[in-house]
C-alpha positions, 0 to 999 in steps of 0.5 A: 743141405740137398734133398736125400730121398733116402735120408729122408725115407730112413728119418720117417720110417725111424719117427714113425716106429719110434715117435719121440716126445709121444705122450700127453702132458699132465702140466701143460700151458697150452695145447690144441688137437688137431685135424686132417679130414683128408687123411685122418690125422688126428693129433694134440699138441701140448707145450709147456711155456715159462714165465720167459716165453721159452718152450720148455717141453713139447709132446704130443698124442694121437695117430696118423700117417708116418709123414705126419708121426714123424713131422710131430716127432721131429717138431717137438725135439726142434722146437725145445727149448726155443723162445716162442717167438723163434718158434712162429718163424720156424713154423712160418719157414717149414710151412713156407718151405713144405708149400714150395714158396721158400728154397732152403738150399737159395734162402737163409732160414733156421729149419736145420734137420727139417730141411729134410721135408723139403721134398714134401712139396713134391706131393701136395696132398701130403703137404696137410700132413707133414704141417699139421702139428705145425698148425696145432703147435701155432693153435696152442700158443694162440690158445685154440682149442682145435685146428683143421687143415683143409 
């Protein structure tokens, strides 16, 4: 799948007005807040894991830019339903990817649709955004209790 920069504008202009899985989660397992001191991001992370390690149901809260709304939104419709351990390799290959160290058109990986960050690396000082519910995502399965991207 090749960059699209107008897929691309379309996919966050649609997350941002209409995030999905936006909402706090009474039951959750495990969650982290996090935190972009350059932007203002400003997001919790809540997953509910079962006895199999499976991530049943991912949301989250908070404001931010649309990069980073649209990240979180598209993180918690991936990363349903998959084990806890394929979910830290998606997260090693997104942040890989965002910081321009993996190429997801030369490289196997299991981003599917999130290839479509790819662009991100273009604009480092964007970079914090696209990966900072990533980070709160890792900090809850670590039990953090808040992350700061700096």
């Amino acid at each position: 799948m090749s960059y699209n920069q107008e897929l691309y504008q379309q996919v966050i202009l649609d997350h941002n007005r209409k995030p999905r899985n936006f909402h706090e989660m009474e039951d959750a397992t495990h969650f982290c807040h996090g935190f972009n001191p350059l932007c203002g991001d400003d997001y919790t992370v809540y997953l509910k894991v079962d006895d199999a390690d499976v991530i049943q149901e991912v949301s989250f809260t908070g404001q931010g830019c649309a990069i980073s709304k649209a990240s979180s939104s598209l993180m918690t419709g991936f990363l349903k339903g998959k084990s806890v351990a394929d979910s830290k390799v998606v997260f090693d290959e997104f942040h890989r990817m965002v910081l321009g160290e993996m190429d997801p058109e030369k490289e196997d990986h299991h981003l599917g649709k999130l290839t479509l960050f790819v662009g991100i690396r273009e604009f480092p000082s964007r970079i914090k955004c696209a990966s900072l519910s990533w980070h709160s995502m890792m900090g809850a399965l670590e039990k953090s209790a808040d992350v700061t991207t700096e």
